[in-house]
C-alpha positions in Angstrom: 0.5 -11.7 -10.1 -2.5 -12.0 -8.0 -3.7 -10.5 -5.1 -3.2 -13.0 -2.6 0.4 -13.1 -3.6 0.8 -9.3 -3.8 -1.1 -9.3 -0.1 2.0 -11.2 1.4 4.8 -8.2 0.3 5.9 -5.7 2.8 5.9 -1.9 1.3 8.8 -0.1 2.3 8.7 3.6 1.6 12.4 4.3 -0.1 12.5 8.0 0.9 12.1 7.0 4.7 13.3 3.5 5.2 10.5 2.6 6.7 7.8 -0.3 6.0 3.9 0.8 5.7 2.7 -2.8 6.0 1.5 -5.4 3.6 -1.2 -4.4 1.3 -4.9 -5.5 2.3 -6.6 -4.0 -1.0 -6.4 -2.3 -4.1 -8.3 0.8 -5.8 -9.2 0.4 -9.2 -10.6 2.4 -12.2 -13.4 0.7 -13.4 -13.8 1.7 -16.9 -9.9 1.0 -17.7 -9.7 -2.1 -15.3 -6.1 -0.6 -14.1 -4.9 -0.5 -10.6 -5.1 3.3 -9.0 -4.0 2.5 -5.2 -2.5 -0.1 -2.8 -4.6 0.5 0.2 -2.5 -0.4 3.5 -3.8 -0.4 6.9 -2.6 2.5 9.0 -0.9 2.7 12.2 -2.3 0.1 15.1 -4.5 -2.2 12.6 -3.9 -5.6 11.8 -6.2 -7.1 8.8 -8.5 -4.4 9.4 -9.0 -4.7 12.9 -8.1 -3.6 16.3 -7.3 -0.2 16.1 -7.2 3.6 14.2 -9.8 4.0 11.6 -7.4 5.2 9.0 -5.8 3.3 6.0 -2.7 4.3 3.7 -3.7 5.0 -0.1 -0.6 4.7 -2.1 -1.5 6.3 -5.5 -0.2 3.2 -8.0 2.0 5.7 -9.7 4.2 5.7 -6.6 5.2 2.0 -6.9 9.0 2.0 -8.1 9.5 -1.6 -8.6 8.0 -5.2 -6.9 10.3 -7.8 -6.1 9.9 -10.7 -4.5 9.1 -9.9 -0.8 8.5 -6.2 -1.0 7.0 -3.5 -2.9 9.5 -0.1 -2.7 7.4 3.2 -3.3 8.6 6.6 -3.4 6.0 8.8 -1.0 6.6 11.8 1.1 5.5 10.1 4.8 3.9 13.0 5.7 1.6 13.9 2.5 0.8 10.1 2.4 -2.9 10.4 2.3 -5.4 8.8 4.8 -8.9 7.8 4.1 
């Protein structure tokens, strides 16, 4: 899968019901080359603009499954960190 495809998939968190918005980015460990984060744009921003400052980071080993049109993680909404 590439980016571009995996940019186009809502994240829905599965212990709220509730989406967190397409992913804009990912984190990555350099020396492994494996994906860390889905970063996510936080509350009020569209494509990085207009808006809060902050951005979801949704630690990769949160992702429960992908499927076609959305990504489900499993995150506590409230510990969901913020850069």
């Amino acid at each position: 899968m590439r980016l571009c495809e995996l940019r186009q998939k809502e994240i829905i968190n599965i212990r709220t019901c509730r989406s967190l918005g397409c992913p804009i980015d990912l984190e990555f460990d350099e020396r492994s080359g494996k994906i860390t984060a889905l970063i996510v744009p936080g509350p009020g921003r569209f494509c990085c603009f207009w808006g809060r400052e902050s951005e979801f980071i949704i630690p990769w080993s949160s992702v429960r499954q992908i499927g076609g049109d959305i990504i489900l993680v499993e995150l506590p909404e409230e510990k969901c960190p913020h850069r």
